[in-house]
N, CA, C and O atoms as CSV, one atom per row, in Angstrom:
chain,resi,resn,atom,element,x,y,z
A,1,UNK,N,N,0.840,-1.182,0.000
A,1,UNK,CA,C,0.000,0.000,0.000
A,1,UNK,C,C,0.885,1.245,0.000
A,1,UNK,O,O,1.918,1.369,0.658
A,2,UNK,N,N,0.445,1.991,-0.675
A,2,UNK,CA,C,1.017,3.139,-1.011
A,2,UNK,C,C,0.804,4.388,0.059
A,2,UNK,O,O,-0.390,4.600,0.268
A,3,UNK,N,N,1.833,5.380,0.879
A,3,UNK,CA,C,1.050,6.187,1.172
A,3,UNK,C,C,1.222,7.601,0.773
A,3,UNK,O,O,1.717,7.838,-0.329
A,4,UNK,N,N,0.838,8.631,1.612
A,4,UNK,CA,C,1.389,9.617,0.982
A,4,UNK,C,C,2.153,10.576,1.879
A,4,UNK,O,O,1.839,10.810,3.046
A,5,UNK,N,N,3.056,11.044,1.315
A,5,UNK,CA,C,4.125,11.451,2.685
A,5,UNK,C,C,2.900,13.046,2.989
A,5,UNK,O,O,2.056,13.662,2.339
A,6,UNK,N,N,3.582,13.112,4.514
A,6,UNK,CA,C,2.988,13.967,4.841
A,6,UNK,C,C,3.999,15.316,5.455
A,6,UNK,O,O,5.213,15.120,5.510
A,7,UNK,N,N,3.413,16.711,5.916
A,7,UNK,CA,C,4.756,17.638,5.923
A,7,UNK,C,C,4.025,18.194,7.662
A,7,UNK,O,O,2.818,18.183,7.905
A,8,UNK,N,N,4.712,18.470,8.289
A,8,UNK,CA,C,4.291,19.119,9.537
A,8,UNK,C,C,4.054,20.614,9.476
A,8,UNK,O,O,5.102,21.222,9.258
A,9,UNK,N,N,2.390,21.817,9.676
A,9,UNK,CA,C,2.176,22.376,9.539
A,9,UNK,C,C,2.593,23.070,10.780
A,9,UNK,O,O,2.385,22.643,11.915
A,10,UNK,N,N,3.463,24.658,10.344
A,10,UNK,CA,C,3.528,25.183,11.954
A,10,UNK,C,C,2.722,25.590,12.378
A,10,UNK,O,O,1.750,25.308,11.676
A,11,UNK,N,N,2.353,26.357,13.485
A,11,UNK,CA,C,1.509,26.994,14.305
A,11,UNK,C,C,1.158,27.738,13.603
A,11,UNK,O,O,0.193,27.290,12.984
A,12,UNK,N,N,1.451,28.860,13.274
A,12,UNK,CA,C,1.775,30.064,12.459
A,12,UNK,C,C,0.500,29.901,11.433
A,12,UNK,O,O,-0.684,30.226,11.510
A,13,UNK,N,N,1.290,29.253,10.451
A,13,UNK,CA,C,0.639,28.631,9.580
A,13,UNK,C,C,-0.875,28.153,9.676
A,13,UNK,O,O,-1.858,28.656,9.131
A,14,UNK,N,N,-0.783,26.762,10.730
A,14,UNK,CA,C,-1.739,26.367,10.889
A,14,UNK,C,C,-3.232,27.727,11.141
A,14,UNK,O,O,-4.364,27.668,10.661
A,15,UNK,N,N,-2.790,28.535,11.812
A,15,UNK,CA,C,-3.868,29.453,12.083
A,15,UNK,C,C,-4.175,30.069,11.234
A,15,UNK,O,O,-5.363,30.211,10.946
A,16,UNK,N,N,-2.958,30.768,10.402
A,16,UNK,CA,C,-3.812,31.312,8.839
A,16,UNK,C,C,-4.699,30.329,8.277
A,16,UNK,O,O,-5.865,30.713,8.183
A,17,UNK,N,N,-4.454,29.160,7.878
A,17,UNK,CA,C,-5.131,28.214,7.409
A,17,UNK,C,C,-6.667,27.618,7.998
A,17,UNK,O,O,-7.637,27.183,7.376
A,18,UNK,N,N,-6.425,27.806,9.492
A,18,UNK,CA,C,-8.093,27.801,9.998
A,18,UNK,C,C,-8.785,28.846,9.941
A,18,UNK,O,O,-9.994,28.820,9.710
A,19,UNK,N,N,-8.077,29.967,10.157
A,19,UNK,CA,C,-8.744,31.373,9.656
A,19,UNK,C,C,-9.556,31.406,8.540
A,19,UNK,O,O,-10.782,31.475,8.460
A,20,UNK,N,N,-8.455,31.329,7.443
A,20,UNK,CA,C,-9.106,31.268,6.321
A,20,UNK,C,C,-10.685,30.311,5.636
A,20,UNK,O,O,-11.491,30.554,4.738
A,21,UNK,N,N,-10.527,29.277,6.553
A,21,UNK,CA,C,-11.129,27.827,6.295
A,21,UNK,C,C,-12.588,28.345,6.916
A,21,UNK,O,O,-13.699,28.248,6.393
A,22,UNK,N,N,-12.141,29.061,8.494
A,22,UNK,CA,C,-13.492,29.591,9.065
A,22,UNK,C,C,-14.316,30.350,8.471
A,22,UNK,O,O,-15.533,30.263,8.637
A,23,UNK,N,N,-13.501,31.557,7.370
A,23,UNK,CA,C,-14.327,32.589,7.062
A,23,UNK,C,C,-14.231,32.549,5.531
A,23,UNK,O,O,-14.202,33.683,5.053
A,24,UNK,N,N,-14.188,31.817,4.866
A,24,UNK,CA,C,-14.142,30.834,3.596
A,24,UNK,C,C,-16.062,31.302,3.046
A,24,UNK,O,O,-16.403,32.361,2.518
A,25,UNK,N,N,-16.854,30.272,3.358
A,25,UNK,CA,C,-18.201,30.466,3.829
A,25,UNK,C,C,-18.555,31.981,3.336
A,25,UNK,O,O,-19.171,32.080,2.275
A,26,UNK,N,N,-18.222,33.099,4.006
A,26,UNK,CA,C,-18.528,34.342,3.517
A,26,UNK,C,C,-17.793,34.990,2.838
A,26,UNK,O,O,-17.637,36.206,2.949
A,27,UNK,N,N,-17.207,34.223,1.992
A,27,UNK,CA,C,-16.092,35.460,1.117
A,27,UNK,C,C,-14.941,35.837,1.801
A,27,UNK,O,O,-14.184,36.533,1.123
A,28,UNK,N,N,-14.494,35.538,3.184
A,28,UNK,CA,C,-13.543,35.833,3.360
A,28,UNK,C,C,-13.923,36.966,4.984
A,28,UNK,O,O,-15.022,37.452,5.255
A,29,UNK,N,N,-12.754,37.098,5.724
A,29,UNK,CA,C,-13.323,38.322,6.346
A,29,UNK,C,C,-13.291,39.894,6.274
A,29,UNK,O,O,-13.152,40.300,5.121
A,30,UNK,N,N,-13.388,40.881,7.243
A,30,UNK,CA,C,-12.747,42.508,6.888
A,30,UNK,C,C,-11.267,42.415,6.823
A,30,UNK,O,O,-10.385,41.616,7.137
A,31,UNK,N,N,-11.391,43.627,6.258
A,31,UNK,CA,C,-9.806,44.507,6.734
A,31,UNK,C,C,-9.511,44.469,8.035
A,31,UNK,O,O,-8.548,43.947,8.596
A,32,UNK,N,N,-10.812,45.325,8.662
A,32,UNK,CA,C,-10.606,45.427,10.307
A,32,UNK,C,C,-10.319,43.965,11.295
A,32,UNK,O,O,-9.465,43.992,12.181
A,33,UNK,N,N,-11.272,42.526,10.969
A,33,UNK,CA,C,-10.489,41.365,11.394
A,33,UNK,C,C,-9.126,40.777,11.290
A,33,UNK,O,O,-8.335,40.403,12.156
A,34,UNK,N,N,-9.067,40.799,9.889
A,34,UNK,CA,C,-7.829,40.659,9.501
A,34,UNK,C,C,-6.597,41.228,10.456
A,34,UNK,O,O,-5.749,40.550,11.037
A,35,UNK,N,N,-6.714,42.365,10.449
A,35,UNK,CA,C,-5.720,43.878,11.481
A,35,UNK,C,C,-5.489,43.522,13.102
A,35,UNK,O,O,-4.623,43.674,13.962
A,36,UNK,N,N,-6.675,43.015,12.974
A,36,UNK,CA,C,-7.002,42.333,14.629
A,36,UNK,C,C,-6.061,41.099,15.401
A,36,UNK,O,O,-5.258,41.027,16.331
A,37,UNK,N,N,-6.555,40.393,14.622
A,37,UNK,CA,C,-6.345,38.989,13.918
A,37,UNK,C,C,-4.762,38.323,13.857
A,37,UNK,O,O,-4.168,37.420,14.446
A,38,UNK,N,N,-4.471,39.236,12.877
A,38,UNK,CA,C,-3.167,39.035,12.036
A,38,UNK,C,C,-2.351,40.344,11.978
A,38,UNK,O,O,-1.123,40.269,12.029
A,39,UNK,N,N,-2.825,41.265,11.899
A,39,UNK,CA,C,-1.882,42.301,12.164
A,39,UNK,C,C,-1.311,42.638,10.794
A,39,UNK,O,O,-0.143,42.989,10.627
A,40,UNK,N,N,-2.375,42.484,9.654
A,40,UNK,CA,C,-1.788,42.252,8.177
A,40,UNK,C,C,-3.251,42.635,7.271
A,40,UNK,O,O,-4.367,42.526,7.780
A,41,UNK,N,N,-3.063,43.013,6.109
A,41,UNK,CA,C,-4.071,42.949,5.404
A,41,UNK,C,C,-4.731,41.880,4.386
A,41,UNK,O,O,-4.399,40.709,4.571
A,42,UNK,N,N,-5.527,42.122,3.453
A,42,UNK,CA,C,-5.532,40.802,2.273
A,42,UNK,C,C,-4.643,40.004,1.613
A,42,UNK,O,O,-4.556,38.779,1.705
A,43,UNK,N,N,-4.020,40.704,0.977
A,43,UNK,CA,C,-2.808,40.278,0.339
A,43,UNK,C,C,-1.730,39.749,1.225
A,43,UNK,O,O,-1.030,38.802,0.865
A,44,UNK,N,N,-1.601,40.272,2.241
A,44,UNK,CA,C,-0.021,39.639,3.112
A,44,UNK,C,C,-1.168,38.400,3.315
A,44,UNK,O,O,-0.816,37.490,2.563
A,45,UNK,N,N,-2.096,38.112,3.861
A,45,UNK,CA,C,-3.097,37.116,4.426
A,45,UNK,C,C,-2.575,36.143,3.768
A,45,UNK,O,O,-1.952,35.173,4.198
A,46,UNK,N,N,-3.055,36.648,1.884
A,46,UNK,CA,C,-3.427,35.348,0.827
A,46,UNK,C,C,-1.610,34.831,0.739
A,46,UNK,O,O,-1.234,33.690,0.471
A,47,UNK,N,N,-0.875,35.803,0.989
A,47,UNK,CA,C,0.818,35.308,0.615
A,47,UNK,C,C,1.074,34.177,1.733
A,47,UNK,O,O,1.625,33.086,1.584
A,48,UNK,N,N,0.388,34.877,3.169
A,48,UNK,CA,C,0.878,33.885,4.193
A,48,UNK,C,C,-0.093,32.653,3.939
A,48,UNK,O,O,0.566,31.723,3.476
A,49,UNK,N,N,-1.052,32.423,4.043
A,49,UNK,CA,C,-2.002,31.218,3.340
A,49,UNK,C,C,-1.099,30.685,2.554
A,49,UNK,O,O,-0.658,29.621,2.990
A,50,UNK,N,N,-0.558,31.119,1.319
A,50,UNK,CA,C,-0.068,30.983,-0.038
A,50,UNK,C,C,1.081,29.419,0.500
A,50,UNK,O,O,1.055,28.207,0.287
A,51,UNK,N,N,2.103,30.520,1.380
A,51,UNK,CA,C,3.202,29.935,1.922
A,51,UNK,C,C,2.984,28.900,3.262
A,51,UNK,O,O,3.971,28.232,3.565
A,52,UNK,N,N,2.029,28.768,3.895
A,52,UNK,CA,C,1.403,27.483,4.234
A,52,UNK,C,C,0.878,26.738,4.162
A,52,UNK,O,O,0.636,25.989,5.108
A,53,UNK,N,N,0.435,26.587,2.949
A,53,UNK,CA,C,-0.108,25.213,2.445
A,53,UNK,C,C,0.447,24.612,1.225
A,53,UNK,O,O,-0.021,23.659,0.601
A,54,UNK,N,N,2.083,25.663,0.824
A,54,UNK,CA,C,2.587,25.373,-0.216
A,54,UNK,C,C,3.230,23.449,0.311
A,54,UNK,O,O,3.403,23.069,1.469
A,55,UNK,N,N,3.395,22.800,-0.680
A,55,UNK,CA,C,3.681,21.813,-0.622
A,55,UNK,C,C,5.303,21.495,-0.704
A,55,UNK,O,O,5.798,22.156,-1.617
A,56,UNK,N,N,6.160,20.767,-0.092
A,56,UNK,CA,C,7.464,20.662,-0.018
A,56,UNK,C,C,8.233,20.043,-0.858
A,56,UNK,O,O,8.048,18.859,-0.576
A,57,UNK,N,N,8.851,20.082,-1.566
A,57,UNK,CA,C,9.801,19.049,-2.477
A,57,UNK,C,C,9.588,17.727,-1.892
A,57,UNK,O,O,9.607,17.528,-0.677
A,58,UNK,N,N,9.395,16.874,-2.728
A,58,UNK,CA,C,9.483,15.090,-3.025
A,58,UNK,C,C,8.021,14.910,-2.178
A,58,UNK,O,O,7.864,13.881,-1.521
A,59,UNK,N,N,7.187,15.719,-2.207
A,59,UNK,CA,C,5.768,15.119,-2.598
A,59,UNK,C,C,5.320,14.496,-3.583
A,59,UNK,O,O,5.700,14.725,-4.731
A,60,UNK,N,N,4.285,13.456,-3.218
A,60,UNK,CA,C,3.912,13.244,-4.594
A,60,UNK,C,C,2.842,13.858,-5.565
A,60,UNK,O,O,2.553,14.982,-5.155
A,61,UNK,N,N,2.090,13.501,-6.802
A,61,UNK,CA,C,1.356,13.848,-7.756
A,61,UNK,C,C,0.466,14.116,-6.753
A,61,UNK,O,O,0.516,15.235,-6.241
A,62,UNK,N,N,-0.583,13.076,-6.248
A,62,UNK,CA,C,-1.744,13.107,-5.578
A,62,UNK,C,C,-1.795,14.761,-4.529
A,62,UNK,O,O,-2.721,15.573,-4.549
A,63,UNK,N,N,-0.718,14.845,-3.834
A,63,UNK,CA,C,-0.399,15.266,-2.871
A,63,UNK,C,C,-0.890,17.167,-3.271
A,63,UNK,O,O,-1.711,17.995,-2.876
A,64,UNK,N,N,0.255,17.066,-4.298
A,64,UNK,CA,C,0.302,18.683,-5.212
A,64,UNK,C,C,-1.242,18.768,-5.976
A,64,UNK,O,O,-1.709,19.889,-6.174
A,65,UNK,N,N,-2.011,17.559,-6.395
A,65,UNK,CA,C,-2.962,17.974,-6.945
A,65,UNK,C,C,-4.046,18.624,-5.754
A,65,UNK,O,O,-4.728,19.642,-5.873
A,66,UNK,N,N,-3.971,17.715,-4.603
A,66,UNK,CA,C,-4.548,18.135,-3.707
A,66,UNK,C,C,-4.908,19.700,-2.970
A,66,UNK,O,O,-5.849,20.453,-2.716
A,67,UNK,N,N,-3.053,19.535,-2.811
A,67,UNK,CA,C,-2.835,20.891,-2.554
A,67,UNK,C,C,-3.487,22.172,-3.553
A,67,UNK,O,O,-4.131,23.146,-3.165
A,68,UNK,N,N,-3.141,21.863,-4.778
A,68,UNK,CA,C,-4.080,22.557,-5.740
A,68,UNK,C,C,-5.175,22.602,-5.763
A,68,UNK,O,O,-5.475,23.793,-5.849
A,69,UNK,N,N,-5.975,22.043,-5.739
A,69,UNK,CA,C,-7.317,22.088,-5.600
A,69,UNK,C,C,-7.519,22.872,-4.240
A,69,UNK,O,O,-8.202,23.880,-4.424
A,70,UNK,N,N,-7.131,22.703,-2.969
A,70,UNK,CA,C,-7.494,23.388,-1.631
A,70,UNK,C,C,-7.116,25.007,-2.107
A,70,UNK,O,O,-7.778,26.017,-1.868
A,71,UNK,N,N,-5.835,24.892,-2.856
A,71,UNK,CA,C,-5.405,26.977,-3.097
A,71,UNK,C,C,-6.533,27.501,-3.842
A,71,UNK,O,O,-7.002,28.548,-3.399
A,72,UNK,N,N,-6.916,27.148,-4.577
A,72,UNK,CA,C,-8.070,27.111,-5.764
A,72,UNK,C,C,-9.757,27.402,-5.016
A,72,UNK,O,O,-10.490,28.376,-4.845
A,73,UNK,N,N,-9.793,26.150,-4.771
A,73,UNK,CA,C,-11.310,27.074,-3.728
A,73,UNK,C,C,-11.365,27.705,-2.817
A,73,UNK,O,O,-12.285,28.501,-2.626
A,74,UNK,N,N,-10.223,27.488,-1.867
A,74,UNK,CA,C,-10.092,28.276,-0.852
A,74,UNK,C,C,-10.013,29.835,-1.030
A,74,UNK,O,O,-10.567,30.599,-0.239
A,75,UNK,N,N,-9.014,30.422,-2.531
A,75,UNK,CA,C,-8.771,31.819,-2.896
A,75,UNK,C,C,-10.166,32.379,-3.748
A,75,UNK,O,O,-10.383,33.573,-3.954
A,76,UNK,N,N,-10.987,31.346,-4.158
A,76,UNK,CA,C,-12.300,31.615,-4.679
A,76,UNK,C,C,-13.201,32.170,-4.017
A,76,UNK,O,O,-13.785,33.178,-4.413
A,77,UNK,N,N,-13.532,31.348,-2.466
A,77,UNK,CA,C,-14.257,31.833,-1.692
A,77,UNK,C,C,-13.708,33.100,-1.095
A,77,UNK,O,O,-14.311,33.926,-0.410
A,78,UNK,N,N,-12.638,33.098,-1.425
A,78,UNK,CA,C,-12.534,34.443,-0.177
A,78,UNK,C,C,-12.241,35.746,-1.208
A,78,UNK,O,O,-11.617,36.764,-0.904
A,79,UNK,N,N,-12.825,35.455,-2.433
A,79,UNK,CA,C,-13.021,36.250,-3.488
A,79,UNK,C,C,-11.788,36.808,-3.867
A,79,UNK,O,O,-11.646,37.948,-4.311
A,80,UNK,N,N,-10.929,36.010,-3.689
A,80,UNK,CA,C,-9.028,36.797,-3.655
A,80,UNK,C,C,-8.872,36.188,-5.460
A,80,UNK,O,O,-9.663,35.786,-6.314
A,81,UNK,N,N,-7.256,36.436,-5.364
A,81,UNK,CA,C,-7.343,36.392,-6.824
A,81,UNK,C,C,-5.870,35.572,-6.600
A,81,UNK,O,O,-5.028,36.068,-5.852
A,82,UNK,N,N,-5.619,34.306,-7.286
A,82,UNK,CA,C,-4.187,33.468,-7.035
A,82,UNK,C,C,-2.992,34.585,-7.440
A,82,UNK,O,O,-1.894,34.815,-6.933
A,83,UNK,N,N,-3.866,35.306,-8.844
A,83,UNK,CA,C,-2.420,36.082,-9.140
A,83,UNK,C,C,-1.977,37.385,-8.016
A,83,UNK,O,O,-0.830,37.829,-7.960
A,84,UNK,N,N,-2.877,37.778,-7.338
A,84,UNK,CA,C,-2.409,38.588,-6.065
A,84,UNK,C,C,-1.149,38.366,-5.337
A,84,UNK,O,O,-0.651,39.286,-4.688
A,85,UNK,N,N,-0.606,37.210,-5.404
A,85,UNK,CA,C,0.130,36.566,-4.507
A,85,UNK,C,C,1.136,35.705,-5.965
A,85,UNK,O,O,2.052,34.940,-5.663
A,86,UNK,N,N,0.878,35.908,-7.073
A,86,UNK,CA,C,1.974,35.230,-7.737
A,86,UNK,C,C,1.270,33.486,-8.442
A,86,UNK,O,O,0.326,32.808,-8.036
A,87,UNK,N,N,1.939,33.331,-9.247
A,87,UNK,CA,C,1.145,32.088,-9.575
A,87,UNK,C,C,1.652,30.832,-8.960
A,87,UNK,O,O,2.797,30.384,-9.021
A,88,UNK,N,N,0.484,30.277,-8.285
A,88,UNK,CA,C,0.837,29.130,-7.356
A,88,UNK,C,C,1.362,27.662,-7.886
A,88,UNK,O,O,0.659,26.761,-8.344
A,89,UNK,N,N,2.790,27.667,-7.699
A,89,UNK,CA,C,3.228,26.601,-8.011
A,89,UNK,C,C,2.948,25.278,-7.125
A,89,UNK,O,O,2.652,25.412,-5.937
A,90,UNK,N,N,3.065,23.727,-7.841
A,90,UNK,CA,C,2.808,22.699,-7.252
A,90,UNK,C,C,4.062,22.262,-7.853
A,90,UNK,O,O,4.484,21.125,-7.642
């Protein structure tokens, strides 16, 4: 059986990533949460998102498609734009 390697998410990270996940649902949140929050606006948000859920060298296919697909709806709902942040490599 095959599996699929996995990468350890930091703290950091991890919280942009539930952030985002929480307020996903409505498009995303304010400026003013964000500021609160994170201490950052949209764009630093979608870069730090960007850079925590980027995927690590010697992943596999499954892994990066995955990952792709999560950058993809996740930057949809929160009405952001991938190219804001650069085009997301897998």
């Amino acid at each position: 059986m095959k599996t699929i390697a996995r990468r350890a998410i930091d703290a950091d990270a991890r919280s942009v990533i539930e952030f985002a996940i929480r307020w996903a649902p409505v498009g995303g949140s304010s400026t003013g949460d964000l500021l609160m929050t994170f201490g950052v606006g949209r764009r630093r948000l979608m870069t730090l998102l960007q850079e925590g859920v980027r995927y690590r060298p010697g992943g596999n296919a499954i892994a990066r498609l995955l990952e792709r697909s999560f950058w993809d709806a996740l930057t949809s709902r929160w009405r952001g734009d991938a190219r804001l942040v650069g085009a997301h490599r897998c």
